[in-house]
BALOBA-1460 file (C-alpha; in Angstrom, 3 decimals):
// residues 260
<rec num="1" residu="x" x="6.737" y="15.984" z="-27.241"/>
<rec num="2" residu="x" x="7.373" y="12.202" z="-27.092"/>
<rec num="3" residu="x" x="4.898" y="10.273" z="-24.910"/>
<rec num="4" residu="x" x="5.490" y="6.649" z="-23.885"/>
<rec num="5" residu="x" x="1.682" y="5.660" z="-23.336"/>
<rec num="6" residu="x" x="-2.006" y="7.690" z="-23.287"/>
<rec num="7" residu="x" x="-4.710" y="7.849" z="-20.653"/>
<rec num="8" residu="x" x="-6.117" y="5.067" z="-22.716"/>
<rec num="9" residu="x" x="-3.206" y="2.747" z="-22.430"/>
<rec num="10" residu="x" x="-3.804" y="3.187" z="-18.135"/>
<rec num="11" residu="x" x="-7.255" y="2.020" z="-18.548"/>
<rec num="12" residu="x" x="-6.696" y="-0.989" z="-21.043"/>
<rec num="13" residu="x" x="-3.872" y="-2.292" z="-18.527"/>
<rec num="14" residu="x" x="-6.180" y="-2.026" z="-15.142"/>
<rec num="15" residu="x" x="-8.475" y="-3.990" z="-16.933"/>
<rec num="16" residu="x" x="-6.181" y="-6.674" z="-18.419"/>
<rec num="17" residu="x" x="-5.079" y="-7.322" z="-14.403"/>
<rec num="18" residu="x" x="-8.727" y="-7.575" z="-12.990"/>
<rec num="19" residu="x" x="-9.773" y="-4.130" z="-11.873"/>
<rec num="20" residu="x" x="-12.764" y="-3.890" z="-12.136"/>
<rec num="21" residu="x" x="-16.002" y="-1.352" z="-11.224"/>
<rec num="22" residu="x" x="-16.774" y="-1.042" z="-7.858"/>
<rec num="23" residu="x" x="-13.540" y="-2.750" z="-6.078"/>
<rec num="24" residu="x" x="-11.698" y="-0.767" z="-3.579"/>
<rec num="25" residu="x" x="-7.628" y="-0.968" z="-4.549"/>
<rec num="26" residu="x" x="-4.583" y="-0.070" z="-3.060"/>
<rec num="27" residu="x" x="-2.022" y="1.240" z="-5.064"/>
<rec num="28" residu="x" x="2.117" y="1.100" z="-4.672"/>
<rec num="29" residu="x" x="3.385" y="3.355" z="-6.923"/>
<rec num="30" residu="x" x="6.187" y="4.295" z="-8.645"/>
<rec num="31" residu="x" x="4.917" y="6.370" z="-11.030"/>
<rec num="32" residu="x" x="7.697" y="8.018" z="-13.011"/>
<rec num="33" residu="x" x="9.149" y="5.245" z="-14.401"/>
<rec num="34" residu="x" x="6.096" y="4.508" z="-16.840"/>
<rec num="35" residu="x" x="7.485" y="7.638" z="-19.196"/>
<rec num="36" residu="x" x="5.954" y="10.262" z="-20.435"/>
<rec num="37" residu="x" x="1.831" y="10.500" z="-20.674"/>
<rec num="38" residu="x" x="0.213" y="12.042" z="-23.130"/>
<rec num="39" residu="x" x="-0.785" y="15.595" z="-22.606"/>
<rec num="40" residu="x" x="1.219" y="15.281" z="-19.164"/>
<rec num="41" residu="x" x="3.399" y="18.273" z="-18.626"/>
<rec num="42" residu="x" x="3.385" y="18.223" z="-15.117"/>
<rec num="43" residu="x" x="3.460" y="15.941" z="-11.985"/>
<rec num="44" residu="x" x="0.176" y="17.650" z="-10.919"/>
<rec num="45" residu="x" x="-1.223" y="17.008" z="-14.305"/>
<rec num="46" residu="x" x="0.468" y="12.935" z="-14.367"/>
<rec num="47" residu="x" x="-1.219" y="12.125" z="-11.111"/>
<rec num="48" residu="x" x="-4.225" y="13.950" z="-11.768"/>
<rec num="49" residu="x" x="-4.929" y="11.923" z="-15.228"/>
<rec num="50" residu="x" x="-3.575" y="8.771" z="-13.924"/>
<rec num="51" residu="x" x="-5.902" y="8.315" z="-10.914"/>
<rec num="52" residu="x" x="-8.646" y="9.736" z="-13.327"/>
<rec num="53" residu="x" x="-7.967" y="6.498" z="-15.373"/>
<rec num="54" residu="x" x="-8.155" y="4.400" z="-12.255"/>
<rec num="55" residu="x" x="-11.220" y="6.332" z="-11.424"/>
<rec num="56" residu="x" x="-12.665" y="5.726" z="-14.280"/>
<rec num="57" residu="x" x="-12.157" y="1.731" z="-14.139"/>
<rec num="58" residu="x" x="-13.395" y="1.832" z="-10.912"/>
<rec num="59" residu="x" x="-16.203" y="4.177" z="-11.310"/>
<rec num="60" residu="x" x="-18.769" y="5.867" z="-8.395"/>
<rec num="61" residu="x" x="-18.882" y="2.601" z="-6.677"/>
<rec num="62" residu="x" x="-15.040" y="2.378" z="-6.600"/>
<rec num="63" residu="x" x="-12.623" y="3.487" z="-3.592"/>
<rec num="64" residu="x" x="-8.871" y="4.278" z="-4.456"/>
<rec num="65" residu="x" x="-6.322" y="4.308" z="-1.637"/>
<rec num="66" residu="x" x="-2.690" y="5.083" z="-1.260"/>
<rec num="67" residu="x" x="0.142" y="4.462" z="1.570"/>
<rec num="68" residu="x" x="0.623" y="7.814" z="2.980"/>
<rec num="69" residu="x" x="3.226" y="6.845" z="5.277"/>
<rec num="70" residu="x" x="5.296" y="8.946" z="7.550"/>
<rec num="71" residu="x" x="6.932" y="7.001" z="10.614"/>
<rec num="72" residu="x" x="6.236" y="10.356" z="12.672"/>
<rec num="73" residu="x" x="5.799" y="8.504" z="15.779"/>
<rec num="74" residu="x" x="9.307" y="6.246" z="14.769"/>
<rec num="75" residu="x" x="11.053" y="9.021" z="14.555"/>
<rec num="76" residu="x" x="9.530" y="11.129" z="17.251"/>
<rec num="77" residu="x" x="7.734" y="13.980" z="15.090"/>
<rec num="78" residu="x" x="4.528" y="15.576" z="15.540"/>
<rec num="79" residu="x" x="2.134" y="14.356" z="13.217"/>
<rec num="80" residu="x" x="-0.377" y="16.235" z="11.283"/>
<rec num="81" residu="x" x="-2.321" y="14.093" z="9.150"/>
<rec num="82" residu="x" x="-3.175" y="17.520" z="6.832"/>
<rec num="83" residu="x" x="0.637" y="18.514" z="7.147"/>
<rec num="84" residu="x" x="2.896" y="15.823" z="6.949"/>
<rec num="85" residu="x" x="4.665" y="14.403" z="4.806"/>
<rec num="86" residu="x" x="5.126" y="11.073" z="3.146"/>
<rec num="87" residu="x" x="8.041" y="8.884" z="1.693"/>
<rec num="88" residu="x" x="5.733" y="7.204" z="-0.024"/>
<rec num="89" residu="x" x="6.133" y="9.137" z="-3.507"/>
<rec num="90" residu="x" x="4.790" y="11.750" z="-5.674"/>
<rec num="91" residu="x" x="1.057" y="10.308" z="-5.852"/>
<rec num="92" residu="x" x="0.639" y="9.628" z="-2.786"/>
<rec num="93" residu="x" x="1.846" y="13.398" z="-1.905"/>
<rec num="94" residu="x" x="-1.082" y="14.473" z="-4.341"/>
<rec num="95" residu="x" x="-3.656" y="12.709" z="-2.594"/>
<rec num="96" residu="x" x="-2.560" y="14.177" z="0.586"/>
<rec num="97" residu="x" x="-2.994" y="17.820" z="-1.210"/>
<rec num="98" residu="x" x="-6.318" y="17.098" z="-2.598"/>
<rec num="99" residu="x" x="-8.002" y="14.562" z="-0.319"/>
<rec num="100" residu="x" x="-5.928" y="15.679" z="2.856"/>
<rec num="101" residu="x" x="-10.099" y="15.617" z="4.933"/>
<rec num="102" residu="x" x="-9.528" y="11.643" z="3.885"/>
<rec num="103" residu="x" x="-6.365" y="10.717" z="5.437"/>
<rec num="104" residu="x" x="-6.218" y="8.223" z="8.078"/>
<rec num="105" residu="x" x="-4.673" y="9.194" z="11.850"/>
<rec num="106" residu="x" x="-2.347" y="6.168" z="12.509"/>
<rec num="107" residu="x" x="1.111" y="8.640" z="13.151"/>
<rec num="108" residu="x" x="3.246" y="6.030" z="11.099"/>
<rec num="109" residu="x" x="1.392" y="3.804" z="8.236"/>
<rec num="110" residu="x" x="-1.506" y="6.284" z="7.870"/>
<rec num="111" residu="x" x="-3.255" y="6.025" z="4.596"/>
<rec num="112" residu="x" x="-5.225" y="8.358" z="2.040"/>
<rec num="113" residu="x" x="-7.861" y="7.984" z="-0.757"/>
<rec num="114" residu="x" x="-10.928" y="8.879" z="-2.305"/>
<rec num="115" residu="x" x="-14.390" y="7.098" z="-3.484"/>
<rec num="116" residu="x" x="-16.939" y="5.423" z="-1.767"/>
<rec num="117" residu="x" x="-15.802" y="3.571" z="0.726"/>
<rec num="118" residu="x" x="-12.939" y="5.870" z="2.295"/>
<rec num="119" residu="x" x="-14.550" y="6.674" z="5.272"/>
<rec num="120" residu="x" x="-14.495" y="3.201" z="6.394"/>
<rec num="121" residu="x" x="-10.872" y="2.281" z="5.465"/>
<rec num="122" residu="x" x="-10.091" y="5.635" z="7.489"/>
<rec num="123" residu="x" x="-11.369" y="5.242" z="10.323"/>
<rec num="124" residu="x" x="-9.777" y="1.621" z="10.932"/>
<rec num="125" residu="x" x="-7.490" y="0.796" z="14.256"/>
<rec num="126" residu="x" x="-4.849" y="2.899" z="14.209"/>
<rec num="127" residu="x" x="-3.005" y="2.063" z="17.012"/>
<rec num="128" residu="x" x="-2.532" y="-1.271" z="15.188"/>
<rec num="129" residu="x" x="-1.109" y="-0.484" z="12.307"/>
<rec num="130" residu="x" x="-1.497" y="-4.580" z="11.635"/>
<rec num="131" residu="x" x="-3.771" y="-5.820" z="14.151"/>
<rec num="132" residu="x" x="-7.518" y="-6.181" z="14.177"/>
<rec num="133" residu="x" x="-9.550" y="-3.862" z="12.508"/>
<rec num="134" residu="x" x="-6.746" y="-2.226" z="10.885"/>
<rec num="135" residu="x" x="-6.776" y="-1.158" z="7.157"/>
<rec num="136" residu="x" x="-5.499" y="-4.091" z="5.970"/>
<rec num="137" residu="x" x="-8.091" y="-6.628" z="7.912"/>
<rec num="138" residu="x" x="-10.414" y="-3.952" z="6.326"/>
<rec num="139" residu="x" x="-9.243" y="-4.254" z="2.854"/>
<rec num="140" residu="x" x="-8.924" y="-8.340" z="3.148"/>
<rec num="141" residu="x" x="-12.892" y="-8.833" z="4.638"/>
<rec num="142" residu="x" x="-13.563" y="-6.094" z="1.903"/>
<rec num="143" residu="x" x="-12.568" y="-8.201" z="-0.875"/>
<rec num="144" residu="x" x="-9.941" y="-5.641" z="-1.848"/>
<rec num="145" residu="x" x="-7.060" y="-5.474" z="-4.254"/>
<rec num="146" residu="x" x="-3.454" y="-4.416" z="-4.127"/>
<rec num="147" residu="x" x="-2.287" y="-2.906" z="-7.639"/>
<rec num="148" residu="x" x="1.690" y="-2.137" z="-8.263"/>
<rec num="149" residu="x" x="3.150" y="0.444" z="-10.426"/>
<rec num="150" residu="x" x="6.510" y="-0.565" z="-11.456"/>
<rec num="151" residu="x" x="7.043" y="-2.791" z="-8.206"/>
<rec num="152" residu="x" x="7.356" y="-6.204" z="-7.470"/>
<rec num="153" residu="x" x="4.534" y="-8.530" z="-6.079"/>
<rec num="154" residu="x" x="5.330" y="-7.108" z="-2.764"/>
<rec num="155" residu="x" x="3.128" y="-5.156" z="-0.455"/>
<rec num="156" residu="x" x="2.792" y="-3.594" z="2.993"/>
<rec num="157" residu="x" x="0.217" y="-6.276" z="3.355"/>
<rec num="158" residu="x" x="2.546" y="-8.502" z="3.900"/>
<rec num="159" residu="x" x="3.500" y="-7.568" z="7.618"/>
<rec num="160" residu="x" x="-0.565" y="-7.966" z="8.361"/>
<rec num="161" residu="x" x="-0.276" y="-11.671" z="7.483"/>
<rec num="162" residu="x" x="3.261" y="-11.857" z="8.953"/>
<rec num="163" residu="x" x="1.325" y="-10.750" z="12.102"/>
<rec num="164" residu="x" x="-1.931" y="-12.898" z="11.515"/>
<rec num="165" residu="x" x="0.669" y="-15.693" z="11.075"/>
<rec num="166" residu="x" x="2.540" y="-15.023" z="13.998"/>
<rec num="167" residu="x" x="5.853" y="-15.021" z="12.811"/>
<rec num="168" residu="x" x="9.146" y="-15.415" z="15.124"/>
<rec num="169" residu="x" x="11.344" y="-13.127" z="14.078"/>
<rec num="170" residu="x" x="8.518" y="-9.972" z="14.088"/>
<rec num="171" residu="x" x="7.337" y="-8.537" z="17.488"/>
<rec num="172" residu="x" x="4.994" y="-5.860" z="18.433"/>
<rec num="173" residu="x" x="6.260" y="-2.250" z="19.443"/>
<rec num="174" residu="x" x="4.950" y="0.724" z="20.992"/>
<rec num="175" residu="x" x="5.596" y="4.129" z="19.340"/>
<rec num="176" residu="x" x="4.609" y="7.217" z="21.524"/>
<rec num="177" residu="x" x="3.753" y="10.520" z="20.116"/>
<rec num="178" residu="x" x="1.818" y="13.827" z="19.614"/>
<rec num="179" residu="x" x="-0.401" y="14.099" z="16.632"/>
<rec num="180" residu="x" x="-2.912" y="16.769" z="15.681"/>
<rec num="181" residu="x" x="-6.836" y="15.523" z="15.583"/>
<rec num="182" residu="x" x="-9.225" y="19.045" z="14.682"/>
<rec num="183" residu="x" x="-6.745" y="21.322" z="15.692"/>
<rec num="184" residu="x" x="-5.544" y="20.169" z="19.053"/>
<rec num="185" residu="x" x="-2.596" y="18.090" z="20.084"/>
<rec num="186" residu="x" x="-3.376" y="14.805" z="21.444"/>
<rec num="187" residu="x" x="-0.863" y="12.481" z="22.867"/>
<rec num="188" residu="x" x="-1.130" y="8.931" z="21.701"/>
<rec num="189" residu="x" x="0.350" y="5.550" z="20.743"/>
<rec num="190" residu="x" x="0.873" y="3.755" z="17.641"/>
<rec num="191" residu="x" x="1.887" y="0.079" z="17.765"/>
<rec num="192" residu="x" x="4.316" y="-1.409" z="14.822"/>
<rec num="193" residu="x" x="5.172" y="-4.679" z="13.930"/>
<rec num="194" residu="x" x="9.063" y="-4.241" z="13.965"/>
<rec num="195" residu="x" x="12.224" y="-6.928" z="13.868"/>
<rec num="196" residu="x" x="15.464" y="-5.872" z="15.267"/>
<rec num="197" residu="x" x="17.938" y="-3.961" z="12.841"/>
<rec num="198" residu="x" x="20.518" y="-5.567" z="14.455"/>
<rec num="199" residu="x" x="19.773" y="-9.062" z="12.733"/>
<rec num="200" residu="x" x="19.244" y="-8.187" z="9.009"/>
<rec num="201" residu="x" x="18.685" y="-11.896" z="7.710"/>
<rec num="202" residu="x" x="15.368" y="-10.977" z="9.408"/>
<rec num="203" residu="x" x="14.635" y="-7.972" z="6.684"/>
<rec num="204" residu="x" x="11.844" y="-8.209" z="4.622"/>
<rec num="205" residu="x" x="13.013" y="-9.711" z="1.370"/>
<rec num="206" residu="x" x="10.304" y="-9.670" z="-1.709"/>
<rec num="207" residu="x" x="12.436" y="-11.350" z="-4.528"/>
<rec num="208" residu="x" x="11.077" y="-15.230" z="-3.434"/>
<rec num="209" residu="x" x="7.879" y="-14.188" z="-2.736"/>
<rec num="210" residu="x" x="7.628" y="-12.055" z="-5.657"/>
<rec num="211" residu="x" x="8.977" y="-15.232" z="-7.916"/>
<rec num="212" residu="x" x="6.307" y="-17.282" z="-6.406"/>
<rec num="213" residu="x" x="3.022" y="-15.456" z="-6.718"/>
<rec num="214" residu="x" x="3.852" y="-14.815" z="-10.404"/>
<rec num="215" residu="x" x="5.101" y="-18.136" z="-11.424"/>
<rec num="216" residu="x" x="1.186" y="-19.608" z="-9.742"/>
<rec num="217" residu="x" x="-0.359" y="-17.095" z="-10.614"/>
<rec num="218" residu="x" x="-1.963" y="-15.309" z="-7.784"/>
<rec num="219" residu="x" x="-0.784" y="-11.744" z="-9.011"/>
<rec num="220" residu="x" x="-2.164" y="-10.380" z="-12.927"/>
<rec num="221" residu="x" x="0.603" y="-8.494" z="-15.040"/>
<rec num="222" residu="x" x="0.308" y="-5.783" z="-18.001"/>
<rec num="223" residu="x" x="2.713" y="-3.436" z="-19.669"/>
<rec num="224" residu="x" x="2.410" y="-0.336" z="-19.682"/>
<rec num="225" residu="x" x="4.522" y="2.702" z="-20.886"/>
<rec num="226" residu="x" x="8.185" y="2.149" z="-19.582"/>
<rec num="227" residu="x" x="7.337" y="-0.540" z="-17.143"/>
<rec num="228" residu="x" x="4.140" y="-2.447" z="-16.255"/>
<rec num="229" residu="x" x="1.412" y="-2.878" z="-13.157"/>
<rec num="230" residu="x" x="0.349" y="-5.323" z="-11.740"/>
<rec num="231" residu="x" x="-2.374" y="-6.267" z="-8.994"/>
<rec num="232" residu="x" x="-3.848" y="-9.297" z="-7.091"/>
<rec num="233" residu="x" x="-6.840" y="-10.460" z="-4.869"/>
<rec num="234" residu="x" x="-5.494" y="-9.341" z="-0.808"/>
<rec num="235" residu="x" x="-7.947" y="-12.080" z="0.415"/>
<rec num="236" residu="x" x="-6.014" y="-14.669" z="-2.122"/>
<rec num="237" residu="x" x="-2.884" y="-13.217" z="-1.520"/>
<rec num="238" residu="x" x="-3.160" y="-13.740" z="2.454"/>
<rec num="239" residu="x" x="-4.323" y="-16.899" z="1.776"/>
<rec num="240" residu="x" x="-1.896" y="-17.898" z="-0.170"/>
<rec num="241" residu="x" x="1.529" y="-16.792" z="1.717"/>
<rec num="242" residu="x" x="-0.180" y="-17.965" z="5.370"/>
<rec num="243" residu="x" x="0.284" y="-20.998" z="3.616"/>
<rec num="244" residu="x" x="3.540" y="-20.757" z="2.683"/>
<rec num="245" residu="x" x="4.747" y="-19.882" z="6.142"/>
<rec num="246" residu="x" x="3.066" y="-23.164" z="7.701"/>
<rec num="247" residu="x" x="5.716" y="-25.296" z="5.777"/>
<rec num="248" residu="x" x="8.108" y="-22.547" z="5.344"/>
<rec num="249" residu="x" x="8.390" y="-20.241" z="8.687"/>
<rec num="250" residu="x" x="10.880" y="-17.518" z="6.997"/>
<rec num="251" residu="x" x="10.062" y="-17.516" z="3.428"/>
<rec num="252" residu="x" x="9.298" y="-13.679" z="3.529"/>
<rec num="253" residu="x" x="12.754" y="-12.453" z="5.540"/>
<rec num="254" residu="x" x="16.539" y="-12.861" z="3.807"/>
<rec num="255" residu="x" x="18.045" y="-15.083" z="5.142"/>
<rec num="256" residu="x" x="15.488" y="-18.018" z="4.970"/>
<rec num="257" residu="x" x="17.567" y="-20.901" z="6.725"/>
<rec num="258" residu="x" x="18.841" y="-18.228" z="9.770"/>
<rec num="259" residu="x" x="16.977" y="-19.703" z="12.864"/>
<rec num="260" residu="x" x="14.718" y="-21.658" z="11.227"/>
């Protein structure tokens, strides 16, 4: 069978973009367009190798997270942080299976991981899915990093510091719900930083800010198989675009100029 890169290949490339033992990352993933692995058959067996890699790079001291999203709340489903769902692709779905016990219980941006540190990232704020305390302050005062897998230098993080920053366009909304916690159903809230569909210029749009962090260098690239990964610092990376907004306001949406 023809294989487009090797366990090997995973762990050269983490390296090359500054993971390192010990950190706690985040990973966006889009992990079937790297190719074929070696000895891979399966998606079980993909994920299972591929977060071995990272596991590897990362070692005991390490703490690997994914987005384990689900919008339950947004679109007024129960939610079952050992049942549901995610949109969020085929390793985060594996996570879920394996490390379900590990899954955070905000009802729309909920995450899931393993390693050292997961109990902390899990049991953030999540009824502010970017407010204080949430994952993503968390991850920042953690000195975390944000790895991509065939994505752009984009990131969920970015509505935290869209938030932090205050932006115009982005307000706060309140999502009520039911969601299972040992067994029961609770009723609850989950609060999400939202913009109104009806003005799309206001959409999140990653192309200029993607353009940006490589060309001064705040994000590390590497090939790998098919496609590449990349990752960067999500203390620098906050840093860097809350700085961007003070002299340009709606850098991150699509229509830059619209009500600026």
């Amino acid at each position: 069978m023809i294989y487009h890169y090797t366990r090997e290949n995973v762990i050269e490339a983490l390296r090359k973009i500054g993971i390192e033992q010990g950190d706690s990352v985040f990973i966006h993933s889009n992990l079937g367009f790297l190719g074929m692995m070696e000895h891979c058959g399966t998606k079980e067996k993909l994920c299972e190798e591929f977060l071995g890699a990272v596991k590897e790079v990362t070692g005991e001291e390490g703490t690997i997270i994914l987005p384990a999203f689900s919008y339950s709340f947004c679109h007024d489903e129960v939610y079952n942080p050992l049942e549901t769902g995610t949109t969020c692709g085929m390793l985060s779905e594996y996570m879920i299976r394996h490390f379900g016990c590990n899954r955070s219980l905000d009802p729309n941006f909920s995450i899931c991981g393993m390693g050292k540190s997961m109990s902390y990232y899990r049991d953030c704020n999540v009824h502010e899915a970017f407010g204080e305390d949430s994952f993503w302050e968390r991850l920042v005062k953690e000195g975390g990093k944000i790895m991509c897998v065939n994505f752009d230098a984009g990131s969920t993080l970015i509505h935290y510091i869209e938030r932090l920053n205050h932006v115009a366009y982005r307000y706060n909304k309140a999502f009520n719900g039911i969601k299972i916690v040992d067994g029961k159903q609770v009723r609850d809230y989950a609060v999400h930083f939202v913009y109104d569909y009806d003005k799309p210029g206001d959409a999140y749009h990653p192309d200029r800010i993607d353009a940006l962090c490589r060309e001064n260098g705040i994000v590390k690239t590497a090939h790998l198989g098919k496609g590449s990964v990349l990752a960067f610092s999500a203390r620098e990376y906050v840093d860097y675009i809350g700085e961007l907004l003070k002299k340009r306001p709606r850098i991150l949406v699509k229509d830059e100029q619209e009500g600026a």
